[in-house]
C-alpha positions as CSV (number, residue, x, y, z in Angstrom):
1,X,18.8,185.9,239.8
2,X,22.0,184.8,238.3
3,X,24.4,187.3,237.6
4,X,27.6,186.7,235.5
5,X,30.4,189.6,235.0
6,X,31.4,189.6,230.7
7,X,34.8,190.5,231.6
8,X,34.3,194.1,230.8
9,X,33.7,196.1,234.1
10,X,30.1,197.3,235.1
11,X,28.9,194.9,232.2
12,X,26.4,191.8,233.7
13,X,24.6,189.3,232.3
14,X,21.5,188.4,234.3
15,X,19.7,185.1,234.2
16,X,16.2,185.6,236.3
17,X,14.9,182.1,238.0
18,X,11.9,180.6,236.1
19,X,9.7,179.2,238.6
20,X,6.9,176.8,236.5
21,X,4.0,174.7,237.3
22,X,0.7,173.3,235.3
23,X,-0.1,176.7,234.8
24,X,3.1,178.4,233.3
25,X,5.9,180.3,234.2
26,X,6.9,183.4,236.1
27,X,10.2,185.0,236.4
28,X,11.3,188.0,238.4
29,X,13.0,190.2,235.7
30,X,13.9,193.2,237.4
31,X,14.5,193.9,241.5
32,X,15.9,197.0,242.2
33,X,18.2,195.8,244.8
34,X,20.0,193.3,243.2
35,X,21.5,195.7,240.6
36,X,22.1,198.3,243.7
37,X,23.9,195.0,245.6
38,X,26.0,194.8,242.4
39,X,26.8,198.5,242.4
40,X,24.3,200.1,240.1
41,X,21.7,202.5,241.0
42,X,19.6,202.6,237.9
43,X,16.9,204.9,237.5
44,X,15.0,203.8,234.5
45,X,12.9,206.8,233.0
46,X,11.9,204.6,229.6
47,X,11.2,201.4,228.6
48,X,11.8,200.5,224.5
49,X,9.8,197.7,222.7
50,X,12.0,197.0,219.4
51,X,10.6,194.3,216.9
52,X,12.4,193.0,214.2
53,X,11.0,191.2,211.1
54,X,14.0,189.3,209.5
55,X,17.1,187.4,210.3
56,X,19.9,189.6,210.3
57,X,18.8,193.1,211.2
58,X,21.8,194.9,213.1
59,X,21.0,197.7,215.0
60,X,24.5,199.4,216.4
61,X,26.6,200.4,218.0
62,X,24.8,203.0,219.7
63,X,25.3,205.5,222.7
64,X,24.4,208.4,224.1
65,X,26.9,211.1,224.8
66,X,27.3,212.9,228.0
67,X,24.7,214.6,229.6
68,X,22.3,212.0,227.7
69,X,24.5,209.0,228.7
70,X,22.0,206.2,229.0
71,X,22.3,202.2,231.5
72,X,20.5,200.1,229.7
73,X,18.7,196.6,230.5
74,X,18.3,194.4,228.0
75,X,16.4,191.3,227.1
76,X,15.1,189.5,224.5
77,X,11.4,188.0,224.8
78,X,10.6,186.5,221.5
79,X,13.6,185.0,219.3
80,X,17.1,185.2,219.8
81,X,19.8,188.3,219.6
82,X,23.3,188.3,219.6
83,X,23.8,191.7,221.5
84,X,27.4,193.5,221.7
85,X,28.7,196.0,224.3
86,X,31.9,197.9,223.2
87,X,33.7,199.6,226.0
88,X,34.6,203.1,224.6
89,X,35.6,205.1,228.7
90,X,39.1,206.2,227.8
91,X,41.6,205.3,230.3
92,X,39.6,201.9,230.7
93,X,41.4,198.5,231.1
94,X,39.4,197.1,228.3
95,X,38.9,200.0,226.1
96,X,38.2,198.9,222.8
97,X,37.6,195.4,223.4
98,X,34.1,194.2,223.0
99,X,31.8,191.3,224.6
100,X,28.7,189.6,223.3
101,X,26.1,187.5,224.8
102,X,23.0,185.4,223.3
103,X,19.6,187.1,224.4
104,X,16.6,185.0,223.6
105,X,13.2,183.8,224.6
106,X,14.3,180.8,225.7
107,X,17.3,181.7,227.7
108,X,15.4,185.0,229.4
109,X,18.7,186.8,229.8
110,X,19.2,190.1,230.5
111,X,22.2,192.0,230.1
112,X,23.3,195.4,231.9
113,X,24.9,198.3,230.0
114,X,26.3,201.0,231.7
115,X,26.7,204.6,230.0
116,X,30.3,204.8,228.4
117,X,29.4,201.4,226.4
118,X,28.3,201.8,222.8
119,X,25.9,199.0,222.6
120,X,23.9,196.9,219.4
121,X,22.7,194.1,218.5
122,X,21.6,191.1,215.7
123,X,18.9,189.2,215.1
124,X,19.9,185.3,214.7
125,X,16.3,184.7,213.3
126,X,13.1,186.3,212.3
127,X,10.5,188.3,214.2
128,X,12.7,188.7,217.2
129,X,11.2,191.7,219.9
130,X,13.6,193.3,222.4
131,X,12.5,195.5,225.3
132,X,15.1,197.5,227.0
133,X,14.8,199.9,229.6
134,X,17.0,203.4,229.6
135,X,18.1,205.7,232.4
136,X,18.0,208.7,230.2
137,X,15.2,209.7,227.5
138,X,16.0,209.3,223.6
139,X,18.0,212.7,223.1
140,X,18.7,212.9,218.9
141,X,21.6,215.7,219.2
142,X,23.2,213.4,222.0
143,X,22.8,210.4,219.7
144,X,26.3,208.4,218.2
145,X,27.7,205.5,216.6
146,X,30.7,203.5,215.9
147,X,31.3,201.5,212.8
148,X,29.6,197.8,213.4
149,X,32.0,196.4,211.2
150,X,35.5,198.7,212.2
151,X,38.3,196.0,211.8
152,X,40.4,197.3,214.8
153,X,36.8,195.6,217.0
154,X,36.5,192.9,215.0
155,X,33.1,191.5,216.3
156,X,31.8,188.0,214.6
157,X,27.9,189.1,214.3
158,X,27.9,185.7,213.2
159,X,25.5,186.2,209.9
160,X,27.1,187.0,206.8
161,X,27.9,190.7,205.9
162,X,25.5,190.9,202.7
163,X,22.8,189.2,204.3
164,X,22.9,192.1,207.3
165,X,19.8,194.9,207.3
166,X,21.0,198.2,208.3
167,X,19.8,201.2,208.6
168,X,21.4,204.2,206.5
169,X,22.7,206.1,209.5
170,X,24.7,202.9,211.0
171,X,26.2,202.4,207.3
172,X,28.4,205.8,207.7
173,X,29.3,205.6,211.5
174,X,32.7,206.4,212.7
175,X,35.8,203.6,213.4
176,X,36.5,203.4,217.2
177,X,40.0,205.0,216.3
178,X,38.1,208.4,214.7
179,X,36.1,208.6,218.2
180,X,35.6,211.5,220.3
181,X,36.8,210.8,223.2
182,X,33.6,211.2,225.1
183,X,33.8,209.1,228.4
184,X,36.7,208.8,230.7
185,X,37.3,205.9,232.6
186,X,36.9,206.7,236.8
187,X,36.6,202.8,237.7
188,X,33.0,201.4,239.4
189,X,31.1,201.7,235.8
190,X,31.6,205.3,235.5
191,X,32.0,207.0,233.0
């Protein structure tokens, strides 16, 4: 598996070797061990199947707050996302500052967020499914969200704003700078 740090600590995107013959293709998408070599020891307790009908369907930013904090592993297995992690640990090096990375079918990326990362994504074309796995169950009263569109972030979502689907709870979500301060940076993906 490939791993690649997004310049925000605890945050990796993972690439899993496709090994194909006459018959097909097979791909090791998840091995314990190689997240533990990389620090993380993930529990996952659920497993989300997502599917989206149209071309730009955001669906963020999104955490869970403390003691509901969820990991979460990420990939796309039919179309193509643009997914989003926004570091919000105070005290972090890169609090505030955001990274993306292009989830598809084709690509069979994964990509790792930690708890103390508020975390969405977009769809880039129609009937795109996502499947993530969680280290905490759904918890509504722990559930929160940041503005998808706060200036102070300024994330390209890269489809135009009146051509985004949202749903109503993700149209009235907080800026980053009317947070709670929730999660407090400790180093190692803490948070």
């Amino acid at each position: 598996m490939q791993i690649e740090r997004l310049g925000i600590e605890g945050v990796l995107a993972l690439t899993p070797v496709k090994h194909s013959d006459r018959r097909g293709s097979f791909s090791e998408v998840y091995r314990r061990e190689i997240l533990a070599g990389e620090g993380i020891d993930a529990d996952f307790v659920q497993e989300n199947h997502v599917h989206s009908a149209a071309r730009g369907v955001l669906r963020g930013l999104h955490f869970q707050i403390p003691p509901h904090a969820q990991g979460k592993l990420v990939r796309c297995t039919r179309g193509t996302i643009l997914d989003v992690v926004l570091d919000i640990r105070s005290g972090s090096p890169t609090f505030g500052r955001h990274a993306a990375v292009e989830l598809s079918e084709a690509n069979r990326k994964q990509l790792w967020v930690p708890p103390g990362l508020a975390h969405g994504y977009v769809t880039l074309e129609p009937n795109c499914e996502v499947i993530y796995k969680v280290t905490e169950y759904w918890a509504p009263n722990s559930e929160r969200g940041i503005a998808w569109d706060d200036p102070a972030i300024a994330i390209d979502w890269r489809i135009p704003k009146d051509e985004l689907t949202l749903a109503d709870k993700d149209r009235t979500n907080p800026r980053l700078c009317e947070l709670e301060t929730v999660f407090h940076y400790r180093g190692n993906s803490s948070p």
